[in-house]
N, CA and C atoms as an extended XYZ file, in Angstrom:
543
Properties=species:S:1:pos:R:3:atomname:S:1:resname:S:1:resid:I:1 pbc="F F F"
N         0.814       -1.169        0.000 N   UNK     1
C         0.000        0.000        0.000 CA  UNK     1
C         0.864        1.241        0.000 C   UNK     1
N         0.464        1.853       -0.786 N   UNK     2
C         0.839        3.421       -0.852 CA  UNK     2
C         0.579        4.459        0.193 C   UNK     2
N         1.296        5.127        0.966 N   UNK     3
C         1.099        5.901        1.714 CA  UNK     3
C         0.550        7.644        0.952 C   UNK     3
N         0.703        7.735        0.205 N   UNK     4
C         0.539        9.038       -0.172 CA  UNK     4
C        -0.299        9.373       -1.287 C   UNK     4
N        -2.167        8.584       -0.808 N   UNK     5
C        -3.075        8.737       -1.042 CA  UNK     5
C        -2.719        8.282       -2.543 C   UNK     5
N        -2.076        7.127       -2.905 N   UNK     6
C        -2.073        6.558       -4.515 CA  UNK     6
C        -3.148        5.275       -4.975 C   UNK     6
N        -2.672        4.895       -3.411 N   UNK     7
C        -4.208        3.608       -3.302 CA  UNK     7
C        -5.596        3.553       -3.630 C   UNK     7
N        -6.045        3.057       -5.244 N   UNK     8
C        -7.324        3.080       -5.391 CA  UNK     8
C        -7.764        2.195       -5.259 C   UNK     8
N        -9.222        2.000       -4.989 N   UNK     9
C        -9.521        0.069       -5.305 CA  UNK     9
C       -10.740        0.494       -6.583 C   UNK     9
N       -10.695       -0.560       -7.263 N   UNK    10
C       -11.510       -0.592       -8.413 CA  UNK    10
C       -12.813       -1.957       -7.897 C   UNK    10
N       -13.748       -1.538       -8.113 N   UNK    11
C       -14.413       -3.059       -7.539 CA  UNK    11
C       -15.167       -3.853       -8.834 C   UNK    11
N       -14.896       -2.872      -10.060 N   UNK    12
C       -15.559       -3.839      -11.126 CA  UNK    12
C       -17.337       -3.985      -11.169 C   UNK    12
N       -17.780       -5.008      -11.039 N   UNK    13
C       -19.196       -5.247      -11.447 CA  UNK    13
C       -19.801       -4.392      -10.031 C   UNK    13
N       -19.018       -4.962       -9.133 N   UNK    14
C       -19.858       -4.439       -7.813 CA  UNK    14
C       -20.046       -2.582       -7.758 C   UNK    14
N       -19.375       -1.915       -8.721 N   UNK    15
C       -19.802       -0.309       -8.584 CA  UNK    15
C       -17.755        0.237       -8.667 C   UNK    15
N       -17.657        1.685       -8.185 N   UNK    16
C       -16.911        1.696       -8.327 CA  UNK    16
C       -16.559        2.641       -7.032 C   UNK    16
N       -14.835        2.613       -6.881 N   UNK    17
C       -14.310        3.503       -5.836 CA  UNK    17
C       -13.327        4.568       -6.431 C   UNK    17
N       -13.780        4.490       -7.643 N   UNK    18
C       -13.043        5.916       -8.084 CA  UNK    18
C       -12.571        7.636       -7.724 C   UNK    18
N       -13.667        7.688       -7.093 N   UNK    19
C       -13.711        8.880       -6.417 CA  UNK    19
C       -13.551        8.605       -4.823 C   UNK    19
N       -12.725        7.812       -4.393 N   UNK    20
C       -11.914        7.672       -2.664 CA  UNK    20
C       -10.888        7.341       -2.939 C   UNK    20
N        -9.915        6.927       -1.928 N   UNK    21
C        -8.718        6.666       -2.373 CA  UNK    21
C        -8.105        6.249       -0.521 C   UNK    21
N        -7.230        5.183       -0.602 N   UNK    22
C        -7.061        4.751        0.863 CA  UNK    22
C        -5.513        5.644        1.214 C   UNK    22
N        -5.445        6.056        2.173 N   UNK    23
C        -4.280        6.708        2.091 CA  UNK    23
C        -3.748        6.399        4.127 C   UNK    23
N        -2.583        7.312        3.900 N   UNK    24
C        -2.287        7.018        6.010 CA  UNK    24
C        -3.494        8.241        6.393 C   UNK    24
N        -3.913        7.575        7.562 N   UNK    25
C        -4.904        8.632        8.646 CA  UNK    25
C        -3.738        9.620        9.140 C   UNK    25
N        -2.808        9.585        9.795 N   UNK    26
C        -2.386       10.253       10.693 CA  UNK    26
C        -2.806       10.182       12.144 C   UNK    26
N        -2.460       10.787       13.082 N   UNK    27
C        -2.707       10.528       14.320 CA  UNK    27
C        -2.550        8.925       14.964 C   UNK    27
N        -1.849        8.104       14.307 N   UNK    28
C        -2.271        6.488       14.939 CA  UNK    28
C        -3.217        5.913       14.411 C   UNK    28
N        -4.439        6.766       13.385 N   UNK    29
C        -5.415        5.328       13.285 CA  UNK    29
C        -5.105        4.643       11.827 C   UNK    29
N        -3.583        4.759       11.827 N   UNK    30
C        -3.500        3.603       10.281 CA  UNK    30
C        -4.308        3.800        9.401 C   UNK    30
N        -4.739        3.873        8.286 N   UNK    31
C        -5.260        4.258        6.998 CA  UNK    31
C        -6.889        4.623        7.262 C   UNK    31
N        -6.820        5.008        6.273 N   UNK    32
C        -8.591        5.700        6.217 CA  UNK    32
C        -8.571        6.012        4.721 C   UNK    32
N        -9.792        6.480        4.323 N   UNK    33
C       -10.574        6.681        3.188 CA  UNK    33
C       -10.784        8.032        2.689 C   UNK    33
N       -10.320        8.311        1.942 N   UNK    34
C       -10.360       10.026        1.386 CA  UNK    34
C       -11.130       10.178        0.074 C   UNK    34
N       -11.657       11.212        0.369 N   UNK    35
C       -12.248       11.637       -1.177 CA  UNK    35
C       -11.905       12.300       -1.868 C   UNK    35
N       -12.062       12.264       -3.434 N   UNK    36
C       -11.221       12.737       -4.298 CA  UNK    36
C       -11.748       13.957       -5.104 C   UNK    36
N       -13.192       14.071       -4.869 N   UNK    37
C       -14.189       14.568       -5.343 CA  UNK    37
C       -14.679       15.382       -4.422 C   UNK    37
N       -15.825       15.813       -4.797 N   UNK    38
C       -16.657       16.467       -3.777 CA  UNK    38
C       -18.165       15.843       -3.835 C   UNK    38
N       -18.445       15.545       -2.481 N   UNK    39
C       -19.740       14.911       -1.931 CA  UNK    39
C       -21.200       15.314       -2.210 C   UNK    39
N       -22.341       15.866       -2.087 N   UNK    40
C       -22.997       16.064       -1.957 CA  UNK    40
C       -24.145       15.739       -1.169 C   UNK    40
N       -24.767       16.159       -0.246 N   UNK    41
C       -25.593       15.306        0.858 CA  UNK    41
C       -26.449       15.060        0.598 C   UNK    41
N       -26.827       13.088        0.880 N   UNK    42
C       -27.753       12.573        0.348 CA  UNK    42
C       -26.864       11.398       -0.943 C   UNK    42
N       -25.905       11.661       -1.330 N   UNK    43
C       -24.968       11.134       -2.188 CA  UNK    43
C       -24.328        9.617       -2.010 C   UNK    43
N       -24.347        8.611       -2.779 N   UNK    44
C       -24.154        7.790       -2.681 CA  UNK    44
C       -21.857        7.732       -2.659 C   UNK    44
N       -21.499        7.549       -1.498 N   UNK    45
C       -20.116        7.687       -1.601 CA  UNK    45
C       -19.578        6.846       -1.705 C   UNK    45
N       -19.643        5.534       -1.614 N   UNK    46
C       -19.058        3.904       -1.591 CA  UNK    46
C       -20.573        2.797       -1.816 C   UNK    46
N       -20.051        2.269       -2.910 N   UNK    47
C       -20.817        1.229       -2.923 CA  UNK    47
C       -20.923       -0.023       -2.159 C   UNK    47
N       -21.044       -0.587       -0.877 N   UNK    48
C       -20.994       -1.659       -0.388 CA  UNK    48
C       -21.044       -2.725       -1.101 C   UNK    48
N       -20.276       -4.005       -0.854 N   UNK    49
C       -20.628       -5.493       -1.436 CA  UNK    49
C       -19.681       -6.080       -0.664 C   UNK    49
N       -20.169       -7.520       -0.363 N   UNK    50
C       -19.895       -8.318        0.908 CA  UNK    50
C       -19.365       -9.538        0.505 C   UNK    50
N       -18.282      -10.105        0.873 N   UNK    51
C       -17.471      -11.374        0.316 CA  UNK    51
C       -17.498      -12.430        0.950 C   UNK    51
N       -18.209      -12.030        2.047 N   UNK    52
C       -18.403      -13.656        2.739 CA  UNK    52
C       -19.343      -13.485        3.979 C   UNK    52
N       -19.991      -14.375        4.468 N   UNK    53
C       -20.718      -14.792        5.575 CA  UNK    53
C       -19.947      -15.406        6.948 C   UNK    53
N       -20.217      -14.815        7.845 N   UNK    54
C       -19.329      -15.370        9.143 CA  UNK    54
C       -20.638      -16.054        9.883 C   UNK    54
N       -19.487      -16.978       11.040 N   UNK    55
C       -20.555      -17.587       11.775 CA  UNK    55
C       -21.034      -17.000       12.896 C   UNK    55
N       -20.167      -16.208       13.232 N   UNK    56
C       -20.226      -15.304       14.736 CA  UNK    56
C       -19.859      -13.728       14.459 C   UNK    56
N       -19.849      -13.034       15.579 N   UNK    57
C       -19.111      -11.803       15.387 CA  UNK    57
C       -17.431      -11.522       15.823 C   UNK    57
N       -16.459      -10.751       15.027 N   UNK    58
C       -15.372      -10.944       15.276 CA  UNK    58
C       -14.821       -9.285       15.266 C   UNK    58
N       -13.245       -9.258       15.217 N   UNK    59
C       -12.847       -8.039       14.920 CA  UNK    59
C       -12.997       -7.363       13.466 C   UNK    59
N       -13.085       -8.643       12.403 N   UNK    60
C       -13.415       -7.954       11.461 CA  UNK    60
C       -14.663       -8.202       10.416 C   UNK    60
N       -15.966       -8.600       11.628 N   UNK    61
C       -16.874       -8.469       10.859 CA  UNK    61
C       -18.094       -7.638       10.775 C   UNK    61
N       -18.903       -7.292        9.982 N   UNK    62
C       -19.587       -6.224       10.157 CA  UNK    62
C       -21.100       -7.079       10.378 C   UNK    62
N       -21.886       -6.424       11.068 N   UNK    63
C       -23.327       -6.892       11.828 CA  UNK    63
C       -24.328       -6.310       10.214 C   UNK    63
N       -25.065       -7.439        9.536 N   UNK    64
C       -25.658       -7.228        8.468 CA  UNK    64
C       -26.815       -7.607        8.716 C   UNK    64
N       -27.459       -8.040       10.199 N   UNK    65
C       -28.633       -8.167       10.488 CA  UNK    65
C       -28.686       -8.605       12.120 C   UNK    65
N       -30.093       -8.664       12.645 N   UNK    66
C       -29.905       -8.936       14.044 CA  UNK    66
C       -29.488       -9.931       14.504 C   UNK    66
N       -28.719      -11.258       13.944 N   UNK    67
C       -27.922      -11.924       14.112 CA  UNK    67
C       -27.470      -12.654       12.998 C   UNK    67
N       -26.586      -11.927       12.390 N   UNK    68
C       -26.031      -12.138       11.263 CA  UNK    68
C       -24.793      -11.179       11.090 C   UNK    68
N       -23.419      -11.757       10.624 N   UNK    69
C       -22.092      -10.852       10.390 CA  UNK    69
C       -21.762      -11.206        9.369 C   UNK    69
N       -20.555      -10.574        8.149 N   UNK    70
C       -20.420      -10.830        7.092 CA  UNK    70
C       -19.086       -9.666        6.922 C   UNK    70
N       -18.642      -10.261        6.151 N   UNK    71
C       -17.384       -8.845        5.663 CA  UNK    71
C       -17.847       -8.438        4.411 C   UNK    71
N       -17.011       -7.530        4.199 N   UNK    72
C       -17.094       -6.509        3.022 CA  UNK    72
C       -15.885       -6.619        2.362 C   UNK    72
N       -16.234       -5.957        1.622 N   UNK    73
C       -14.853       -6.205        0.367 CA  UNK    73
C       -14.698       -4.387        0.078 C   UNK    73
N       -13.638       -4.368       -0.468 N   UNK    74
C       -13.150       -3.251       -1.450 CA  UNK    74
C       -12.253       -2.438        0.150 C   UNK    74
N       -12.643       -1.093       -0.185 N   UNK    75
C       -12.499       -0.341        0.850 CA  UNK    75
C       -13.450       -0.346        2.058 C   UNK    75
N       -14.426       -0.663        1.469 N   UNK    76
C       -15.444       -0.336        3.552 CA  UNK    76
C       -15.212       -0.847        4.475 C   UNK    76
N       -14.045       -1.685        4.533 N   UNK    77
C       -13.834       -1.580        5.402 CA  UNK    77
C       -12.777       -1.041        6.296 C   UNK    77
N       -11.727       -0.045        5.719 N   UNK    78
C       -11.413        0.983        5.673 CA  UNK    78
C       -11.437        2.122        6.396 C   UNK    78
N       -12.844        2.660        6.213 N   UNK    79
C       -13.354        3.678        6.562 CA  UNK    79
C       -13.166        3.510        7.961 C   UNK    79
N       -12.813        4.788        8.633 N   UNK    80
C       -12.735        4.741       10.081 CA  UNK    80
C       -13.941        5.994       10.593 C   UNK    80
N       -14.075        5.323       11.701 N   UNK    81
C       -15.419        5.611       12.861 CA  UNK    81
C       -15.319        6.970       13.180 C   UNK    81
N       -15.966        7.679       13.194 N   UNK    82
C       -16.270        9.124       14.311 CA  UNK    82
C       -17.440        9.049       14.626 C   UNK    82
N       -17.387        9.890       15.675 N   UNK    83
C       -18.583       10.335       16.569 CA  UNK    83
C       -19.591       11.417       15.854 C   UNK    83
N       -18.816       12.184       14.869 N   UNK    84
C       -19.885       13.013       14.425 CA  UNK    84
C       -19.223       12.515       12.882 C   UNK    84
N       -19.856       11.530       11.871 N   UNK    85
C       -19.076       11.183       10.955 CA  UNK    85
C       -19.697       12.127        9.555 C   UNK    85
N       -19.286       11.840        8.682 N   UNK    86
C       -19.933       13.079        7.154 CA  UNK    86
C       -20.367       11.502        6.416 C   UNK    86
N       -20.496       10.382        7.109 N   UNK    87
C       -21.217        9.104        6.455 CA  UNK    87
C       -22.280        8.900        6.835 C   UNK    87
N       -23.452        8.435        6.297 N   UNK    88
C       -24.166        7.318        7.058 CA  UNK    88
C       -24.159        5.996        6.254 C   UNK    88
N       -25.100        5.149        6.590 N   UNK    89
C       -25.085        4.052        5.765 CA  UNK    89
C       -26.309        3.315        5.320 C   UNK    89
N       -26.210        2.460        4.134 N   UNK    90
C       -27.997        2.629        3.741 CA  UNK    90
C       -27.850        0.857        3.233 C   UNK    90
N       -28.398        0.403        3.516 N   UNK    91
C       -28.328       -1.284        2.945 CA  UNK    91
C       -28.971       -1.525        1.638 C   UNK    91
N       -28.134       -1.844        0.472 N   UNK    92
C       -28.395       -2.355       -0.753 CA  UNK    92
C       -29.152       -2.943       -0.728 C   UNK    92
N       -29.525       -3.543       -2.447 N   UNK    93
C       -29.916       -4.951       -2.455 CA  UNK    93
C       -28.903       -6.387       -2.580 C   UNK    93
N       -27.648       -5.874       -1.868 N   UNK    94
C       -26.995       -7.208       -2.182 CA  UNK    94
C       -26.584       -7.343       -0.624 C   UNK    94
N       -27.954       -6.708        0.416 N   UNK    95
C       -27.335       -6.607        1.538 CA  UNK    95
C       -26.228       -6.772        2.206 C   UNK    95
N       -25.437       -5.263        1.525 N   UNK    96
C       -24.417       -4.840        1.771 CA  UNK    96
C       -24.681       -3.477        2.326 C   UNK    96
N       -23.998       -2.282        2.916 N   UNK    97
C       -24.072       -1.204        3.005 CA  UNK    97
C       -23.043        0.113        2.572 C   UNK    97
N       -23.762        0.682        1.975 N   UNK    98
C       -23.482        1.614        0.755 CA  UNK    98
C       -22.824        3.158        1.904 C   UNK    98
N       -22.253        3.767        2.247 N   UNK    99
C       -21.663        5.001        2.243 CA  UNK    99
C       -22.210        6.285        1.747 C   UNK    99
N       -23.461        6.595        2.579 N   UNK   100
C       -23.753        7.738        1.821 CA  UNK   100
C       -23.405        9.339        2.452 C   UNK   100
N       -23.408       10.610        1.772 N   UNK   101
C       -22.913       11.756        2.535 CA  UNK   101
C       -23.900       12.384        3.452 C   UNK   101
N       -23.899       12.568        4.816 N   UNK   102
C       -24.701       13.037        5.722 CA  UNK   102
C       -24.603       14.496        5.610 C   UNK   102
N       -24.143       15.044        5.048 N   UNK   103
C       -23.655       16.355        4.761 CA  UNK   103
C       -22.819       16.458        3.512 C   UNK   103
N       -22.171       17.760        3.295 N   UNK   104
C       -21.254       18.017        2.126 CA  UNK   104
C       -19.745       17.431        2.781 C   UNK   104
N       -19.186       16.828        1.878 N   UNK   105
C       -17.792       16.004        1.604 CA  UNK   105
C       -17.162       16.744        1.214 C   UNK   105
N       -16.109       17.491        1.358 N   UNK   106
C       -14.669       18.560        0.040 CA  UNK   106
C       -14.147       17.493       -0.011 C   UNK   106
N       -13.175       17.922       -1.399 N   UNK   107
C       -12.317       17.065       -1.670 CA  UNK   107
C       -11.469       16.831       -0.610 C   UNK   107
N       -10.453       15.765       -0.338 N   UNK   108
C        -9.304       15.517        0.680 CA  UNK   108
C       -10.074       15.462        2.043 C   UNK   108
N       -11.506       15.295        2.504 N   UNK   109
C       -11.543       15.041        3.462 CA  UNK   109
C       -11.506       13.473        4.037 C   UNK   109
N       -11.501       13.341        4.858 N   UNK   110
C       -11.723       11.980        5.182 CA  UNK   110
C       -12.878       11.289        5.338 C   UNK   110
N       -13.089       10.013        4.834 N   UNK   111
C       -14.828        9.441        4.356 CA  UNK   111
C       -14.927        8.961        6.319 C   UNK   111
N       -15.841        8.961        6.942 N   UNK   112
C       -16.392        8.763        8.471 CA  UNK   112
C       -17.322        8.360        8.102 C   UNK   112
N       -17.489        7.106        9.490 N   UNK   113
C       -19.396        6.657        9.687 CA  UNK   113
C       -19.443        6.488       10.901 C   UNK   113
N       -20.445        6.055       11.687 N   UNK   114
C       -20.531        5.653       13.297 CA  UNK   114
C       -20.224        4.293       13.527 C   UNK   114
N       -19.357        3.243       14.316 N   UNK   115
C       -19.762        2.033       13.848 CA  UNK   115
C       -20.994        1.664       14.493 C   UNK   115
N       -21.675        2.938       15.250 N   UNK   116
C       -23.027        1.809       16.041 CA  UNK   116
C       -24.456        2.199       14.395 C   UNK   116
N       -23.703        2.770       13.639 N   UNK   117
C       -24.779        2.953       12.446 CA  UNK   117
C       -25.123        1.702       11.837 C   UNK   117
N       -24.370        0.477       12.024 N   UNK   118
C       -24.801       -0.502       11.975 CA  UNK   118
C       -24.809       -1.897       12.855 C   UNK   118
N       -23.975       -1.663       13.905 N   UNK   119
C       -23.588       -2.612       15.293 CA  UNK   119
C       -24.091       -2.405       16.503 C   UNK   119
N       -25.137       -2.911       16.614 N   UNK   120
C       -25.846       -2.585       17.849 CA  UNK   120
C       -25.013       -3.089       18.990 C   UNK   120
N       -24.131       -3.458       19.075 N   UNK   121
C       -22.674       -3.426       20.186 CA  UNK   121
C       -21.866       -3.413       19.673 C   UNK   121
N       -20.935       -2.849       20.163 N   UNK   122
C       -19.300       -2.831       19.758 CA  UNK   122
C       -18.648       -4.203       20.566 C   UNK   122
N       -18.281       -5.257       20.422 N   UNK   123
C       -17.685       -5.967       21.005 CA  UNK   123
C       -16.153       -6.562       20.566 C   UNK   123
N       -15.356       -6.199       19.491 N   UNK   124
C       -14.382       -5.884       19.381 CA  UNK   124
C       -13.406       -4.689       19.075 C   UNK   124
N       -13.554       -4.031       19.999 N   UNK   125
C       -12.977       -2.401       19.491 CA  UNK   125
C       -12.407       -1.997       20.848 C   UNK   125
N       -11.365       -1.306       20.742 N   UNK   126
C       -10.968       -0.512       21.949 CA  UNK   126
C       -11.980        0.372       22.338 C   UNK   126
N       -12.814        0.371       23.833 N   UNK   127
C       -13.149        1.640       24.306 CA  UNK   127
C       -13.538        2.697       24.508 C   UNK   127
N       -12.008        3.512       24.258 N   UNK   128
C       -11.407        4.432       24.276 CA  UNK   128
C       -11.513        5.065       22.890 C   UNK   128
N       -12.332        6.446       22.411 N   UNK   129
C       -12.598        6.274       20.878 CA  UNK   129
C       -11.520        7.706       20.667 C   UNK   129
N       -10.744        7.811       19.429 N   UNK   130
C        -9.917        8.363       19.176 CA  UNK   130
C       -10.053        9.606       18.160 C   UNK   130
N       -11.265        9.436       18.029 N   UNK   131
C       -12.109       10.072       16.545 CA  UNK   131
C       -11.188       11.850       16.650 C   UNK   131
N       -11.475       12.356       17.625 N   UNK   132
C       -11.415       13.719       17.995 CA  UNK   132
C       -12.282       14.665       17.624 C   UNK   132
N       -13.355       14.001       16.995 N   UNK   133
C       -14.497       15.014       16.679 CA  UNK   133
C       -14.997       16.162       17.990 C   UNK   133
N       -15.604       16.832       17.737 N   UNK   134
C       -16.008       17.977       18.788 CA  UNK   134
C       -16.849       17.232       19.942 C   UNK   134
N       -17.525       16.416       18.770 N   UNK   135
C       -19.117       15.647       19.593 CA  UNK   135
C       -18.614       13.928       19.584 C   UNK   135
N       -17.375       13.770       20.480 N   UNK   136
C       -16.768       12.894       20.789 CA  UNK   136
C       -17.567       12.510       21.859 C   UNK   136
N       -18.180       10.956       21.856 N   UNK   137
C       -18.551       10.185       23.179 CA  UNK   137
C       -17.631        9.853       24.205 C   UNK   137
N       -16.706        9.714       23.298 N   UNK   138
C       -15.221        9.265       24.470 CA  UNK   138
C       -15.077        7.841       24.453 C   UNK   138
N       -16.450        7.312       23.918 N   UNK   139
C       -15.928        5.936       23.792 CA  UNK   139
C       -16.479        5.521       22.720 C   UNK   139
N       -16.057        4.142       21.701 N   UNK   140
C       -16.846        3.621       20.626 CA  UNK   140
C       -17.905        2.763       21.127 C   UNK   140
N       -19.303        3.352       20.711 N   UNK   141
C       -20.155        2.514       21.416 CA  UNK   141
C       -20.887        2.019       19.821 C   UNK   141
N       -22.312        0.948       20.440 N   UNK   142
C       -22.890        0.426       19.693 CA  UNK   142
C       -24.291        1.327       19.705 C   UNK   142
N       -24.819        0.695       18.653 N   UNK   143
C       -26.411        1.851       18.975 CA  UNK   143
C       -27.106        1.345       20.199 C   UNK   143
N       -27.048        0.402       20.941 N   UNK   144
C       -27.956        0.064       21.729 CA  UNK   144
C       -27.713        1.112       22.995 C   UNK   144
N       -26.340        1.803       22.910 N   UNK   145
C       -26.172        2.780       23.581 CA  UNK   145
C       -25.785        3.942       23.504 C   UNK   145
N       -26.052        4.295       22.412 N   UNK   146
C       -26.553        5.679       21.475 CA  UNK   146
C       -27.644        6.529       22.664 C   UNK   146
N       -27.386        7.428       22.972 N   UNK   147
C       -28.358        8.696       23.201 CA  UNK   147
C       -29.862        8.587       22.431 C   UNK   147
N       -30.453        8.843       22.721 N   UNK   148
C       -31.765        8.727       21.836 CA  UNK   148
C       -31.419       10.111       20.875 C   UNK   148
N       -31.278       11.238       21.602 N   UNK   149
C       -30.875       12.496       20.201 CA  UNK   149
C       -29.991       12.273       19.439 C   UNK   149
N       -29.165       10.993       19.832 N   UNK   150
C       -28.339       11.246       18.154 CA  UNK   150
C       -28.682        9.767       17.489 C   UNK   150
N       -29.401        9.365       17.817 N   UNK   151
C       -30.330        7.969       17.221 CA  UNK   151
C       -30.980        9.194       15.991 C   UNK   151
N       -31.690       10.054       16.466 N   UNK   152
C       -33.036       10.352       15.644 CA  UNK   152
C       -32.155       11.516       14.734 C   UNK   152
N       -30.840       12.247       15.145 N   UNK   153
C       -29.535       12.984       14.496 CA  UNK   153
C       -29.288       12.153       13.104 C   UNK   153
N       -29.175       10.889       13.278 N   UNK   154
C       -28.647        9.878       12.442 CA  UNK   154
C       -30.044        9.359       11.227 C   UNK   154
N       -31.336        9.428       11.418 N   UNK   155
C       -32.493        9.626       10.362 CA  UNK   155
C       -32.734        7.949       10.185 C   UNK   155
N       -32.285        7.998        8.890 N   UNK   156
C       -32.518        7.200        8.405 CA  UNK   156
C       -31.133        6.233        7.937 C   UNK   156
N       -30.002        7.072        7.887 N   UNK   157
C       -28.603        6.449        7.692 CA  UNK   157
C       -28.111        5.415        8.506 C   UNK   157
N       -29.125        4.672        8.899 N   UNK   158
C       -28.215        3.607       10.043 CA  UNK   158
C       -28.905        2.486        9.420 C   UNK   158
N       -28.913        1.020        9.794 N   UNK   159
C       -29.224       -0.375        9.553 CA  UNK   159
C       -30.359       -0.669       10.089 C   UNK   159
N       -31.094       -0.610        8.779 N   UNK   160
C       -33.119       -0.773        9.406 CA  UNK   160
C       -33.018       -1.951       10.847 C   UNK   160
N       -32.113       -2.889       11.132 N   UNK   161
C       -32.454       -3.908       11.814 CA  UNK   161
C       -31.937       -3.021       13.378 C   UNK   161
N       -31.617       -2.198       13.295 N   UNK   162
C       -30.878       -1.386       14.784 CA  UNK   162
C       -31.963       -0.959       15.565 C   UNK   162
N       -32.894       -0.301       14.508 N   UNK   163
C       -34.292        0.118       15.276 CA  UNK   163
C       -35.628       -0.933       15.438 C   UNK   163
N       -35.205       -1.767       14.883 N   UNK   164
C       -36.054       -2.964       15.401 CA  UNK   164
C       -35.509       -3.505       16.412 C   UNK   164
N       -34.489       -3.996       16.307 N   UNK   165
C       -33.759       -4.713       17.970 CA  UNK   165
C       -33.730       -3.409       19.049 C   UNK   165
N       -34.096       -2.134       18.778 N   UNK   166
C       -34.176       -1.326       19.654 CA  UNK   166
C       -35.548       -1.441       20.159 C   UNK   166
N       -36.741       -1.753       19.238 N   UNK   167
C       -38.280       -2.004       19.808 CA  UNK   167
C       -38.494       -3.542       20.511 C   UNK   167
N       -37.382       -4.290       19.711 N   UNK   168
C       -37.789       -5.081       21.077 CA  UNK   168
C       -37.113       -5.487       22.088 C   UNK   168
N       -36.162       -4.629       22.450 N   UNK   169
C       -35.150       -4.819       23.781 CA  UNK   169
C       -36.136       -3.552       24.772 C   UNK   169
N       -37.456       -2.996       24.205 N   UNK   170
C       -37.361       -1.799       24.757 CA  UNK   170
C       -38.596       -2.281       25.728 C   UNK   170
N       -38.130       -1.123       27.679 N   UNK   171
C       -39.013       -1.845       28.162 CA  UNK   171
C       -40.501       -1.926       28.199 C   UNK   171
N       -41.143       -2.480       28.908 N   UNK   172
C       -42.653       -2.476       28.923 CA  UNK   172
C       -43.064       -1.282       29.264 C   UNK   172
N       -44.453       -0.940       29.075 N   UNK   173
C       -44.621        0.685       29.851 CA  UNK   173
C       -44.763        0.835       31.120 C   UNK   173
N       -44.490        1.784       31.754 N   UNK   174
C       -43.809        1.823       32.995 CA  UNK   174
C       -42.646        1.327       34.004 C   UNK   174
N       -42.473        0.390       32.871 N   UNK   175
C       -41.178       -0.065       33.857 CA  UNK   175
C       -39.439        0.586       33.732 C   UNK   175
N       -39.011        0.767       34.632 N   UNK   176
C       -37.754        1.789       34.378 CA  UNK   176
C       -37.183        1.303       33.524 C   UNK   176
N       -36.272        2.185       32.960 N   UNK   177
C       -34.850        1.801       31.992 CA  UNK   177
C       -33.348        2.547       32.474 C   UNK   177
N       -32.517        1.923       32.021 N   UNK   178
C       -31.222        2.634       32.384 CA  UNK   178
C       -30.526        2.972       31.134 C   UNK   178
N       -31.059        3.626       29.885 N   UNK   179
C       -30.666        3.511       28.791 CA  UNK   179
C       -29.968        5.429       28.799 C   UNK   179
N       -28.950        5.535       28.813 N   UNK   180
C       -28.453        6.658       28.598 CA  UNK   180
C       -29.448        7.614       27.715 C   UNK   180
N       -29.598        8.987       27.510 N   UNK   181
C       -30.533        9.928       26.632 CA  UNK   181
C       -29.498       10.981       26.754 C   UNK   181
């Protein structure tokens, strides 16, 4: 790999990554995803497509349903996490998830998503989250422990199955919860 943003991936039938490019993050988090172009919000920025089916969840697999993991291919997996990211994510029909712009992208910025936009726990990740965004949690969490304001911040860009396992983990009426807001 090329350090100085030369790294393209081409994905062929599955769509294309022409307009990103993998390059070094800086700060420690080892490579990330840059754009080459400029975004537009609402914009489709990476095409998702998925190369295999796992049996469990691991460090490198992504949650593609409420119990179901799978990897990805090309760059997505790549892309590194923030707390306030310029990604969300939208599930294909090759239930995969696609990279879209939550806002405007400039060129040379770096492509971001949440990982709880599709992992309703984080169970292999440090912690300790490194993002440095403004609207830093401080830690990488999953949606199940998402704030409710930045659940409803996030729209529609997250993994239809997050807000279903959120209706039915949720409690009965009246009975307390300890769910952060």
């Amino acid at each position: 790999m090329n350090d100085d943003s030369r790294s393209r991936g081409s994905l062929g039938a599955h769509g294309s990554e022409d307009a990103v490019v993998l390059r070094a993050a800086g700060d420690g988090k080892g490579h990330g995803v840059w754009a080459l172009r400029a975004f537009s919000t609402g914009e489709t920025v990476m095409v998702g497509f998925l190369v295999e089916d796992v049996t469990a969840n691991d460090a490198h697999a992504t949650q593609v349903g409420p119990d179901r993991w799978a990897r990805h291919g090309g760059l997505g997996p790549m892309v590194n996490h923030s707390c306030d990211p310029n990604c969300g994510v939208r599930l294909n029909d090759g239930q995969a998830f696609d990279f879209v712009a939550r806002r405007p992208i400039a060129v040379g910025e770096e492509i971001t998503f949440d990982y709880a936009m599709r992992n309703y726990t984080i169970d292999h990740f440090p912690e300790i989250c490194g993002c440095g965004a403004d609207l830093c949690r401080g830690s990488v969490t999953g949606w199940r422990d998402l704030p409710d304001a930045r659940k409803a911040d996030y729209g529609e860009l997250v993994a239809p199955y997050l807000r279903m396992m959120d209706e039915s983990t949720a409690p009965a009426a009246g009975a307390s919860s300890s769910r952060r807001v």
